[in-house]
N, C-alpha and C positions, 0 to 999 in steps of 0.2 A: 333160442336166445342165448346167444354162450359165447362161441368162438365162431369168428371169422377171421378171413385171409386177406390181408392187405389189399386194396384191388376198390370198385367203386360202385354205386348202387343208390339209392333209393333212399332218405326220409322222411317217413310218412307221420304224419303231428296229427294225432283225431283230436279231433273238438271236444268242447266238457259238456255240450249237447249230448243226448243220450240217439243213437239211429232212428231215423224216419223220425226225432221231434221238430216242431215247425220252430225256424228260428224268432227270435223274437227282434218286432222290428227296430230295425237301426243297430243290430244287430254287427261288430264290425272284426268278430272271432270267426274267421274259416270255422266248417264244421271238418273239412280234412285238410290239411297240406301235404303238397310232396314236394323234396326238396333235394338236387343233386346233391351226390353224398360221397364224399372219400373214408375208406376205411383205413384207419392204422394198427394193427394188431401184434407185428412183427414191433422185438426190442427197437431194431432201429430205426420203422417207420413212426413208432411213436416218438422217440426221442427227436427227431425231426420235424414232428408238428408241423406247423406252422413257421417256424425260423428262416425266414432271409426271406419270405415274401413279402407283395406288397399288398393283397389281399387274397382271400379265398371265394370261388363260386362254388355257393351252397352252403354247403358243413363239412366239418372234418368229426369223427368218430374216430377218439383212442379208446382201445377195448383191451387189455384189460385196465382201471386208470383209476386213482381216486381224489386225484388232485393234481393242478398242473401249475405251470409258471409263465412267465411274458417275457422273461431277458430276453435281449436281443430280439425281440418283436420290433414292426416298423407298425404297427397300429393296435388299436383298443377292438378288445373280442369279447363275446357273450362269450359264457361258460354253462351248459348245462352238466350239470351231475346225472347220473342216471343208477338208480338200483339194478338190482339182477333181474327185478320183471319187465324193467325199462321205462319205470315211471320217475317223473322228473321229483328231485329230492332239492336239490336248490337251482338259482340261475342267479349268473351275475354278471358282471359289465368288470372287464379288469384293462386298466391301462397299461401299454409297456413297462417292463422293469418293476413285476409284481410277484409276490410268492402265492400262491391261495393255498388255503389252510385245506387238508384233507378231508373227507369227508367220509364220516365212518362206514354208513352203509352205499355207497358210490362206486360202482364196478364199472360203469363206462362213464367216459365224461364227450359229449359235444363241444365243438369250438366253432365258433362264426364269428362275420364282420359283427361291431357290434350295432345294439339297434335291428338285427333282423330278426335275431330270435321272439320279439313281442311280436313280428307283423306274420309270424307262421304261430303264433297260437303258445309258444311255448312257455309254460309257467309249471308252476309248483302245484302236483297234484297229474296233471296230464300225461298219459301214456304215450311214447314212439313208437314206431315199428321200422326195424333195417330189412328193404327188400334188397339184396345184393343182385349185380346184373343191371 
């Protein structure tokens, strides 16, 4: 869980179901996702984000990160925060031409279209996992 190399991979969202429990019916929380995944890790693959697209498939992962911004975005993105064990600490929805405030224990942060990140599970309290490759 640490460092990675700019390059692309795997994000895996487990469920708040605990393995092998029966879901409950109507149930409408995947108990896993996976989810195409860009890595930014490199100064200038972060600093690049997202900037001059017009969206993203998947997610994007800045690593090292504890806050990001929307200038010169051409759309509204979910924002996960992530601690160092890679459980999610906040998620938000930020429109273009936005600052987000840092986030003290936050070493990686996620970016997606917005509105995807509810429909892979992702909230406050769930752990990810980066399979790179």
């Amino acid at each position: 869980m640490g460092r990675w190399q700019d390059g692309r991979g795997r994000l895996i969202v487990h469920g708040e179901r605990e393995p092998g429990a029966v879901p409950e019916e109507g149930s409408s929380v995947p108990e896993e996702a996976a989810v195409p995944l860009e890595i930014a890790s490199s100064y200038r693959a972060r600093t690049r984000g997202l900037l001059g697209r017009d969206s993203v498939a998947g997610a994007l992962l800045l690593s090292p990160a504890g806050s990001v911004h929307t200038f010169r975005m051409r759309f509204p993105i979910d924002v996960a925060y992530l601690d160092r064990r890679l459980r999610v600490i906040a998620v938000r929805t930020m429109r273009p031409g936005r600052l987000g405030l840092p986030r003290l224990r936050s070493r990686h942060v996620l970016e997606a279209e917005a509105g995807a990140m509810e429909g892979w599970g992702v909230r406050v309290g769930v752990r990810v996992e980066i399979v790179v490759g």
